[in-house]
C-alpha positions as CSV (number, residue, x, y, z in Angstrom):
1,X,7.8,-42.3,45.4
2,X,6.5,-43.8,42.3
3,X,3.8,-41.4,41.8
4,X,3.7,-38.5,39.2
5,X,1.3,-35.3,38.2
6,X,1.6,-36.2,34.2
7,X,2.2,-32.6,31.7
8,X,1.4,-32.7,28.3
9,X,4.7,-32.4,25.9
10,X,4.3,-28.3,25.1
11,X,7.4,-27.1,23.0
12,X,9.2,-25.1,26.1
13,X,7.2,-26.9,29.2
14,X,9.5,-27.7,32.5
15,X,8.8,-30.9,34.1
16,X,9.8,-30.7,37.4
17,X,11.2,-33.6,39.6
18,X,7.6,-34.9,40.7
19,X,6.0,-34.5,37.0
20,X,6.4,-36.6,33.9
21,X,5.3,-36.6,30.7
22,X,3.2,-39.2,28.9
23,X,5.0,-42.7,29.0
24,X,5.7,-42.5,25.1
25,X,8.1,-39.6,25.6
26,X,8.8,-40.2,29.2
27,X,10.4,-43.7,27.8
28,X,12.2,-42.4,24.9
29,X,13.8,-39.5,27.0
30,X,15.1,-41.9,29.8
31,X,16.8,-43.9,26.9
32,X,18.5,-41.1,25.9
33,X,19.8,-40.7,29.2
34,X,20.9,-44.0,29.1
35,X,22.6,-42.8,25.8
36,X,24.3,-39.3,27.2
37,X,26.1,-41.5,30.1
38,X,27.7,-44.0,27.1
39,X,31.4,-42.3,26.9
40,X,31.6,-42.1,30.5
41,X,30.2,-45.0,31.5
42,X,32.4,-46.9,29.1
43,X,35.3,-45.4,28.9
44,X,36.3,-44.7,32.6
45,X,35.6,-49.1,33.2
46,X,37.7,-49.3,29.6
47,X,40.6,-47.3,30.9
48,X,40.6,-49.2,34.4
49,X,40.5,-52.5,32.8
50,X,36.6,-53.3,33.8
51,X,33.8,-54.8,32.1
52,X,31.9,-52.0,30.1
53,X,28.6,-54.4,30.3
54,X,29.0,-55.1,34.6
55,X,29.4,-50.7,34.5
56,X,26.1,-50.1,32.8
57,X,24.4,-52.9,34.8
58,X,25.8,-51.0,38.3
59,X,25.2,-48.1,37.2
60,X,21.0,-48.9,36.5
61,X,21.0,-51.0,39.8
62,X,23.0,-47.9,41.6
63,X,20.4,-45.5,39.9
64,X,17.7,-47.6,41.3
65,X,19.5,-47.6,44.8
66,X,19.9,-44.1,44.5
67,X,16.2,-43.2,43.6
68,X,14.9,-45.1,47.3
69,X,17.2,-43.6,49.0
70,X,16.1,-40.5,48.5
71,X,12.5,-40.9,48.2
72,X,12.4,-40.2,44.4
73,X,12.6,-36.4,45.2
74,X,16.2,-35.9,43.3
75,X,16.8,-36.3,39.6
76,X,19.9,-38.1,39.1
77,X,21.5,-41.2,37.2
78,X,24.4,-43.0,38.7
79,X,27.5,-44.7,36.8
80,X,31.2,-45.2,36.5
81,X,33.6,-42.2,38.7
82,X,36.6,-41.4,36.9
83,X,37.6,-39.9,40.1
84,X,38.5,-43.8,40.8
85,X,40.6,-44.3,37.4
86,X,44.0,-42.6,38.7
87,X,43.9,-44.7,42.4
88,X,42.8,-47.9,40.6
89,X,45.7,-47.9,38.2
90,X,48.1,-47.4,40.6
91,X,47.2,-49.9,42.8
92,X,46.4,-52.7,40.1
93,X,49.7,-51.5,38.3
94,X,47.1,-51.7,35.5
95,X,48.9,-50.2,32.2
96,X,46.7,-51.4,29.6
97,X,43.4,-49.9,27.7
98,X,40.3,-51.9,27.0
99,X,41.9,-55.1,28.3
100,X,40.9,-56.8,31.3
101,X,42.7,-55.7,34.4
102,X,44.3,-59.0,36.1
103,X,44.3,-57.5,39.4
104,X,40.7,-56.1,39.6
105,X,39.3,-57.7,42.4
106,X,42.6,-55.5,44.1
107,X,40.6,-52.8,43.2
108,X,37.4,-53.8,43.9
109,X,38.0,-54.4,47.7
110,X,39.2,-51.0,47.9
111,X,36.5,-49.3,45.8
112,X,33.7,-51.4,48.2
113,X,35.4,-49.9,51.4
114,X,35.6,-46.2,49.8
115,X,31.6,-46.8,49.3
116,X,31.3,-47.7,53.7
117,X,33.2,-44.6,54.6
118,X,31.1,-42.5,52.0
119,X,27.9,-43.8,53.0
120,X,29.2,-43.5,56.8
121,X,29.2,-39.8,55.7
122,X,26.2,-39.3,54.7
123,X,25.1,-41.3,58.0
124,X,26.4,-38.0,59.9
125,X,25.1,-35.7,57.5
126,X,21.5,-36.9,58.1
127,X,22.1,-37.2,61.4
128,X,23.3,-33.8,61.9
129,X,22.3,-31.5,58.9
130,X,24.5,-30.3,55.9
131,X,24.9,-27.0,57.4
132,X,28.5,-28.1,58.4
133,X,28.8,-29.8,55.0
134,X,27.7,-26.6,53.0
135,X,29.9,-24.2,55.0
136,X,33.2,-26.5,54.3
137,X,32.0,-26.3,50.3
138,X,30.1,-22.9,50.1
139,X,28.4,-22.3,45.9
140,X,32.0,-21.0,45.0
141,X,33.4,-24.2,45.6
142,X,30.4,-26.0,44.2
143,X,29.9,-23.9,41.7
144,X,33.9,-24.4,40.4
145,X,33.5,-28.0,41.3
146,X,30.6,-28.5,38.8
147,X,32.4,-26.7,36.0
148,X,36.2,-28.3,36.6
149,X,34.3,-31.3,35.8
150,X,33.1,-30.2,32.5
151,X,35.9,-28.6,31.5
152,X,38.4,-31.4,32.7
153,X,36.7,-34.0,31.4
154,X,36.2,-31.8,27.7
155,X,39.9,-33.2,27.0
156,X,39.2,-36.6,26.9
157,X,37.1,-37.0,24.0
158,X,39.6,-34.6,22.2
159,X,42.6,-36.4,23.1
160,X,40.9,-40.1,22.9
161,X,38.5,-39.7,20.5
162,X,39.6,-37.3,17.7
163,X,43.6,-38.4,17.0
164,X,43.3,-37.3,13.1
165,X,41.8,-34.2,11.2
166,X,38.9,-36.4,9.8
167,X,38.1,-37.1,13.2
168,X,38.8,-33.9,14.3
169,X,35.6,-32.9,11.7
170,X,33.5,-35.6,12.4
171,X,33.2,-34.5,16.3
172,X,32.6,-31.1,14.6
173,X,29.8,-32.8,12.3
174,X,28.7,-33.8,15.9
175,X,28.4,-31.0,18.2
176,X,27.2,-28.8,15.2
177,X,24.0,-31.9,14.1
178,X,23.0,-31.5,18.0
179,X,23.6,-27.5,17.6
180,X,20.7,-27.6,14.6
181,X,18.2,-30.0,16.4
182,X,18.2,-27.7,19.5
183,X,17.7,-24.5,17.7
184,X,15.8,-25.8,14.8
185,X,13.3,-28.9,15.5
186,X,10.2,-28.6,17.5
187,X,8.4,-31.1,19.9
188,X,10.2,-34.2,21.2
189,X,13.0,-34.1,18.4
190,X,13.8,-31.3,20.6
191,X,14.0,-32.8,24.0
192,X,15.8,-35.7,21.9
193,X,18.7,-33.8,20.7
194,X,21.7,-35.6,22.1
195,X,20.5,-38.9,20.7
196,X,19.2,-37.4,17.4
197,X,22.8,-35.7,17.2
198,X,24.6,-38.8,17.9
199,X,22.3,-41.0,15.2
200,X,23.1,-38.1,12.9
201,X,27.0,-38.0,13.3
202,X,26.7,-41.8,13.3
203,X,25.1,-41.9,9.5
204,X,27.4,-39.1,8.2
205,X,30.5,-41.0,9.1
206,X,29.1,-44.2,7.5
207,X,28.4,-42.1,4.5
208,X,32.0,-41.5,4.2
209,X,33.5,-44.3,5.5
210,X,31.6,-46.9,4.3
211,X,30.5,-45.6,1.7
212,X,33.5,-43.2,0.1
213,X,36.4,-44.9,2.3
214,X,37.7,-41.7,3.6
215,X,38.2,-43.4,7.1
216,X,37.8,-46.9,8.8
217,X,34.3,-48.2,8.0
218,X,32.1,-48.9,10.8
219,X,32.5,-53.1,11.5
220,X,29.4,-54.4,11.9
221,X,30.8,-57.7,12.6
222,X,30.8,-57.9,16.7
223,X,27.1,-56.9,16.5
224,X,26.3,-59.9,14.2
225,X,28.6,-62.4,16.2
226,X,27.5,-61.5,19.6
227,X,24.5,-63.2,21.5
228,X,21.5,-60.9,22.6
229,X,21.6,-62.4,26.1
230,X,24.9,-63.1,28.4
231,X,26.0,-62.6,31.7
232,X,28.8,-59.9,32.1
233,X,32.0,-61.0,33.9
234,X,31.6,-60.6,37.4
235,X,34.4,-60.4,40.1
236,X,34.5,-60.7,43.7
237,X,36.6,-58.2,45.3
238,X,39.7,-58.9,47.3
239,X,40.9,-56.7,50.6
240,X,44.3,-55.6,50.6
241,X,45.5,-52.6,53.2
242,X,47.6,-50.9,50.5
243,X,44.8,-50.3,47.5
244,X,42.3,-50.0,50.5
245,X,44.5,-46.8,52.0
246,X,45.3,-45.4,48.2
247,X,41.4,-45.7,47.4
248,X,39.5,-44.7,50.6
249,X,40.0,-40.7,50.0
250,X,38.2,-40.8,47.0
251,X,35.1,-40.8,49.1
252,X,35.9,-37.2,49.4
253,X,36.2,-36.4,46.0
254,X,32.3,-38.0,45.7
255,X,31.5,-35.6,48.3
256,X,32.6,-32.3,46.6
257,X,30.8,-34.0,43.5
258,X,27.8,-34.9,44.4
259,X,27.3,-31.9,46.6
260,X,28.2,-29.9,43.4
261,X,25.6,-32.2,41.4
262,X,22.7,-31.6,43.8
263,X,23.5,-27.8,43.8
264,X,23.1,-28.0,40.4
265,X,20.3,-29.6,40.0
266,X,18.5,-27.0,42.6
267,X,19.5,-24.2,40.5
268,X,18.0,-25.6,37.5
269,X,14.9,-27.2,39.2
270,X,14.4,-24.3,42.0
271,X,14.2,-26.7,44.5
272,X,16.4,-26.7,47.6
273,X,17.9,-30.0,47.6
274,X,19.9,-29.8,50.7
275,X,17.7,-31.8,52.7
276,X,18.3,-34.7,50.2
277,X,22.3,-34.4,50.9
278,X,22.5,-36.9,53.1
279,X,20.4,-39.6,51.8
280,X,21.9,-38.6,48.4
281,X,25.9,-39.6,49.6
282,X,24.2,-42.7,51.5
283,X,22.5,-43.8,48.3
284,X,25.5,-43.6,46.6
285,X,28.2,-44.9,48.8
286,X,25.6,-48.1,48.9
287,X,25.7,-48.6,45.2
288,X,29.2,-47.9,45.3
289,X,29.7,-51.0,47.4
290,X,27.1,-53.2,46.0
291,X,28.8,-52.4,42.3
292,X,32.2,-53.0,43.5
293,X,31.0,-56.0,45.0
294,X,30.3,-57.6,41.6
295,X,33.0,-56.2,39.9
296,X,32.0,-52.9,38.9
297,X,33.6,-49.6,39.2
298,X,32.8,-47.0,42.0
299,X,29.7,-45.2,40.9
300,X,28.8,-41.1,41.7
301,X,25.9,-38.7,39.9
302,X,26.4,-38.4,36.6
303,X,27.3,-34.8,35.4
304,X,26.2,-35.8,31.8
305,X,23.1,-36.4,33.1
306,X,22.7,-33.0,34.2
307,X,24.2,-31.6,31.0
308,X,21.0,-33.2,29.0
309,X,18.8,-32.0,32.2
310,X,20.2,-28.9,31.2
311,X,19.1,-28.6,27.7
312,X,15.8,-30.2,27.8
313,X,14.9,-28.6,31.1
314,X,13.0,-31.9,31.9
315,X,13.4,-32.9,35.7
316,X,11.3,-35.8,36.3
317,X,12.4,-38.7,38.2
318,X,10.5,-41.1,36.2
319,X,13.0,-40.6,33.3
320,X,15.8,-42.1,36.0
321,X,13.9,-45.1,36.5
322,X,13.0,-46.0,32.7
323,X,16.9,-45.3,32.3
324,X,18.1,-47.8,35.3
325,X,16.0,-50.4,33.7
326,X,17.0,-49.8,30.6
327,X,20.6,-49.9,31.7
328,X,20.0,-53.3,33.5
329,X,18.5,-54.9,30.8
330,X,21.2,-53.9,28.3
331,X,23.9,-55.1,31.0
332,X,22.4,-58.6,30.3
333,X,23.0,-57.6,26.7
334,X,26.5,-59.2,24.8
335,X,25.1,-57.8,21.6
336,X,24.9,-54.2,23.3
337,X,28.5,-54.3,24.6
338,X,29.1,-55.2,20.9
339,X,27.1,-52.3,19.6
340,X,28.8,-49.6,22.2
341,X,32.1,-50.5,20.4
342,X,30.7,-50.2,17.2
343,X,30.1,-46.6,17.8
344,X,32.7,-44.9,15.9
345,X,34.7,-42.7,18.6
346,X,34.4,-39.1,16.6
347,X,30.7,-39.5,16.5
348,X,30.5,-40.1,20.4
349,X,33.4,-37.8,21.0
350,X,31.4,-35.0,19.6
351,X,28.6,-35.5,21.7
352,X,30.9,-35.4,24.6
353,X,32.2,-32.3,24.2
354,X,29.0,-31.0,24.3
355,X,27.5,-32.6,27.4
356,X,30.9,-31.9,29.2
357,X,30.1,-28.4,28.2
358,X,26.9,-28.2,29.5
359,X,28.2,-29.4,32.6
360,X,30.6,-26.5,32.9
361,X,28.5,-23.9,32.6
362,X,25.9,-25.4,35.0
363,X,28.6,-25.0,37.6
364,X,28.7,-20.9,36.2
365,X,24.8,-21.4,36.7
366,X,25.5,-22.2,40.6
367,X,27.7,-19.1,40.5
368,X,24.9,-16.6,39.3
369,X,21.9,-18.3,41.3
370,X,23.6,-18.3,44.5
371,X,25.2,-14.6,43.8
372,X,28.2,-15.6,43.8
373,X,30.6,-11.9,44.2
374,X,33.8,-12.4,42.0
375,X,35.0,-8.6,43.8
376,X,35.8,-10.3,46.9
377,X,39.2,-11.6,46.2
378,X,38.6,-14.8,48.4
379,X,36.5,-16.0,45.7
380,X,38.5,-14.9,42.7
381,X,41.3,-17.5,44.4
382,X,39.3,-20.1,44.9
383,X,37.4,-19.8,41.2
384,X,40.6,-19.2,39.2
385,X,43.0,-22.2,41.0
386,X,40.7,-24.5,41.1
387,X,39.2,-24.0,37.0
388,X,43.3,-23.8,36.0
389,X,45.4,-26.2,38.3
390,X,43.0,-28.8,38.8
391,X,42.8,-29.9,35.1
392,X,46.3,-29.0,34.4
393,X,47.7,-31.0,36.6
394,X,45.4,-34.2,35.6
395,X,47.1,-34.1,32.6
């Protein structure tokens, strides 16, 4: 599980799931995984009313639950759901942003039963194959799954993260700094590109904030006044029937997800992952409950994960690990909580849209791989509703 065949960094190498490159570059690439899952991992605990530091914490102690439970064989980072965010705030009556949520351990009993039922799940699915699984969700489903997810979360860094036209140009400053690195640098720069974009966008926008006052400076002052070592605020979860019944279905939503993620990842890695399926929703209903159990939010595979996987075409496992204990150290971290909301939004926004993009069109990928015919009307239905409706309606 902990063993891997070690490639030299070669501009253009794949590293599959059981391969890594040397440490130096394996360590630096699981940090920027670690970076890719900031917005996400931040804002969907923001937006509920959680703490942002217990969400990176669960999410490397779910990443490492998730990595055991299936043997190391499936490369995937776990953090915050935002198919949680709509069922929490209803049953919290939570109607704040960036505050702490009053009734969170509410939500937190509800969240840890959601996690039993979808680790029940994958109980059967081991038990008795995914066959019946697959058939229910066959690669048009997946496939649309996958990319509704990129394209539905796309809006949120528009909408919360680029409110004026000098925002507007700084996610554009973004997207196109990460656009240059890929096409242009060589070597790990390269493989680096979300993190170099972000550091990039970062500067510019200090440049002209800071420095020109065209926009609000970056405040450096939460960094300075925050401790490098803390706890997080923990919270024990409390059962009630009603937040328990509204929460529960979301285990099926992680099912279409991480069914779509695991797809994904095969058609990238060429590996048939379906063996994995089960373990996979076990591994992650278990860190769902162990998170909310603390006071973190229910965790699933990350999609920006696989939009980085996507551009580095760098599959190994090991860059998981470095990235859970990464995540767990910086949980520990006050002066990193400080740091994520010193970030200036455009900058992060930016680099957003582009993983959210990457995600959508590695659901087309699932599409092409698997054959996918768009003459048969049946899937024409399926592909169009569910690309339209779904994120029209969520907003």
């Amino acid at each position: 599980m902990f063993s891997w065949k070690v490639k030299q960094p070669v501009d253009g190498v794949v590293v599959a799931p059981e391969e890594r490159l040397p440490w130096p570059q394996t360590v630096a690439l699981g940090i920027q995984h670690v970076v890719a899952m900031f917005g996400g991992t931040v804002l969907g605990p923001l937006l509920m009313g959680f703490d942002a530091n217990v969400a990176v914490l669960m999410g490397g102690v779910g990443t490492l639950i998730f990595f055991v439970a299936v043997g190391g064989r499936v490369p995937s980072y776990l953090s915050s759901s935002f198919a949680f965010i709509a069922v929490v705030i209803t049953a919290t009556g939570y109607a704040g942003q960036g505050g702490p949520n009053p009734n969170i351990g509410v939500a937190l009993g509800g969240i840890v039963v959601c996690g039993a039922v979808y680790a029940a799940i994958g109980l059967v699915v081991t038990a008795t194959g995914a066959g019946w699984i697959e058939r229910l969700m066959p690669p048009v489903v997946t496939g649309s799954v996958v990319a509704v997810i990129g394209l539905n979360l796309a809006a949120l860094p528009i909408k919360t993260m680029g409110p004026t036209n000098f925002h507007a140009w700084i996610q554009a400053v973004s997207f196109f700094a990460i656009a240059l690195v890929a096409v242009y640098s060589r070597g790990l720069m390269r493989r680096l590109l979300i993190l170099v974009g972000l550091v990039l966008s970062t500067a510019i926008y200090g440049v002209l904030t800071n420095g020109l006052g065209w926009g609000k400076p970056i405040d450096f002052k939460l960094i300075e006044q925050a401790a490098w070592l803390g706890l997080p605020r923990f919270e024990a979860p409390v059962f009630e029937t009603r937040a328990i019944a509204l929460i529960v279905p979301v285990a099926l939503i992680l099912v279409a997800e991480n069914l779509g993620h695991l797809k994904a990842v095969g058609a990238m890695t060429g590996r048939d992952m379906a063996p994995w399926l089960g373990r996979a929703f076990v591994g992650d209903g278990i860190a769902t409950m162990v998170s909310g159990s603390v006071g973190g939010s229910g965790v699933t595979t990350y999609a920006e994960n696989i939009g980085v996987m996507a551009a580095t075409r760098i599959y190994s496992t090991a860059l998981f690990v470095v990235a859970a204990l990464v995540a767990i150290l910086l949980g520990f971290s006050p002066k990193f909580g400080a740091l994520i909301h010193t970030i200036p939004l455009p900058a992060m926004g930016g680099v957003s849209i582009v993983i959210f993009g990457l995600i959508a069109i590695a659901g087309a990928r699932i599409w092409v791989d698997n054959k996918v015919d768009f003459t048969d009307s049946r899937n024409m239905i399926v592909a169009a509703i569910t690309l339209v409706w779904v994120p029209a309606t969520s907003r």
